[in-house]
N, C-alpha and C positions, 0 to 999 in steps of 0.2 A: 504494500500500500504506500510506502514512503517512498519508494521509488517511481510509482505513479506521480503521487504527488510531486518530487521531484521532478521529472520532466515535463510535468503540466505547466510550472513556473518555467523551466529552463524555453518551453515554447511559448509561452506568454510573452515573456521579457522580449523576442522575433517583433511585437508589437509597438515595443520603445525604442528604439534602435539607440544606441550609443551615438555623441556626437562624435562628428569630423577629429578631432584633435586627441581624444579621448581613444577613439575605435584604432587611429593609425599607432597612437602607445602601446595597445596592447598588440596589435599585430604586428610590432616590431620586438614587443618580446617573445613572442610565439616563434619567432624566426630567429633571434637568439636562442632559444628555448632547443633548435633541430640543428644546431652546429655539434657539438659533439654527444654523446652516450644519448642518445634518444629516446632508448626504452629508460633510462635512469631517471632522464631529466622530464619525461612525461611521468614514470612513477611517483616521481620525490613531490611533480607538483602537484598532483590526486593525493598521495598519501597523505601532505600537509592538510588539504580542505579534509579530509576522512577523518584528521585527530583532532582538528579542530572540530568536527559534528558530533565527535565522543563526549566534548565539555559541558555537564552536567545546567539543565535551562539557555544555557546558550549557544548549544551546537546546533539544535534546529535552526533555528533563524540564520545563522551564519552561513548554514549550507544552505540552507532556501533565498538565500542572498547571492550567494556566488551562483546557485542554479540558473535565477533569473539575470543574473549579470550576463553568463554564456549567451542566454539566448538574446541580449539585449549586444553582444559584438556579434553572432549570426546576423542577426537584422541589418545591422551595421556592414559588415561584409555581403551578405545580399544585395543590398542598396550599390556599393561600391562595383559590384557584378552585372547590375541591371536586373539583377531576380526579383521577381515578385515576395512580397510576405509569405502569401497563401503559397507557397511554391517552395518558399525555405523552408516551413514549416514541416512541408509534406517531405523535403529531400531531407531536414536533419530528423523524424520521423523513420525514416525508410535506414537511414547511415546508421540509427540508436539497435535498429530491427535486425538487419541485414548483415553488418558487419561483424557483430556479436561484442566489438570491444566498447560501445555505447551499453549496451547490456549491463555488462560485469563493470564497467566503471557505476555507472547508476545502482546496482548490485551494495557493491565494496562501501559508496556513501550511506546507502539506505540502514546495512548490518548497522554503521556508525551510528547515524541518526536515533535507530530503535534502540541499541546499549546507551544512548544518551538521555534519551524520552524513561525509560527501565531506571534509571539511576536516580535520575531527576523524582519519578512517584517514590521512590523508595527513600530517597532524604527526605522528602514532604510526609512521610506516613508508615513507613515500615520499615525503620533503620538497621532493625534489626537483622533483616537482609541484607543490608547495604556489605558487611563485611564477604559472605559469598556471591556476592552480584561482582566484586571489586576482579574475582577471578575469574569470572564470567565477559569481565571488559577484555582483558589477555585474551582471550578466545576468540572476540569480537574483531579484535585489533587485526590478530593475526588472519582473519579468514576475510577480513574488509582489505588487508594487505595482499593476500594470495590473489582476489578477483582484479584487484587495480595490477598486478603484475602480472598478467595475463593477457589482462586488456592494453597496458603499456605493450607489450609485444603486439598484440593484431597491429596498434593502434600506428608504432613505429615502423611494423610491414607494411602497413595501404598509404601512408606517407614515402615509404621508401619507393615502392614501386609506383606511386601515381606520382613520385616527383616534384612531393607538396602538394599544395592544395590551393591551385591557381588563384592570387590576391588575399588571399586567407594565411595560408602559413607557404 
């Protein structure tokens, strides 16, 4: 369900597009981002948004912020392409579906999301869990870390082979 949720935002945001000056900053780190170790440096940068959706009340909104930020540089990079909204919407839909490493990234945050949501009711009301829930995060960490390095490999194959990602990366 958090993963729904999540990419409901991430194609929302398609609808606000990032401005001009804003969209070309981040598309110039994303291009930093694919000079060297590609699978590392797509890892390292999911795994941060992942540990940050781990932190107790404040990882949902974080990750439901960076959700909608992505989709709000898609739009931005649509825009820059001449794509339609309705059209990004439908190709970063099909990319999330089809390619399977939109999948397990969305996957990897959502594990975070729900051990952060778990932790969060259990300091509000049943703390007495909180001590085996704490070992339950390790577990969390570790299988939200497995599906982002997974998805880091598809994700640095279909970049390698398509050559980038024409005005995007």
């Amino acid at each position: 369900m958090i993963m729904l949720i999540l990419i409901g935002l991430m194609i929302g945001g398609t609808i606000y597009p990032l401005g001009d000056e804003e969209g070309r900053e981040i598309q110039e780190s994303l291009e930093k981002l694919g000079e060297d170790n590609l699978e590392l440096n797509i890892f390292s940068n999911n795994m941060i948004v992942a540990l940050l959706g781990t932190i107790p009340f404040a990882g949902p909104p974080i990750v439901g912020y960076i959700a909608f930020n992505t989709g709000r540089f898609l739009g931005w990079a649509s825009a820059q392409l001449g794509i339609p909204t309705n059209l990004i919407i439908a190709i970063a839909l099909l990319t999330i579906l089809l390619t399977g490493y939109g999948l397990l990234e969305f996957l990897g945050y959502g594990v975070a999301v729900a051990e952060s949501i778990t932790i969060s009711y259990y300091i509000l009301g049943k703390r007495w869990l909180l001590r085996s829930e704490l070992k339950i995060l390790l577990l969390a960490i570790a299988l939200s870390a497995l599906f982002l390095a997974l998805g880091a490999i598809i994700e640095a194959a279909l970049i390698r082979e398509l050559g980038g990602l024409p005005g995007i990366i």
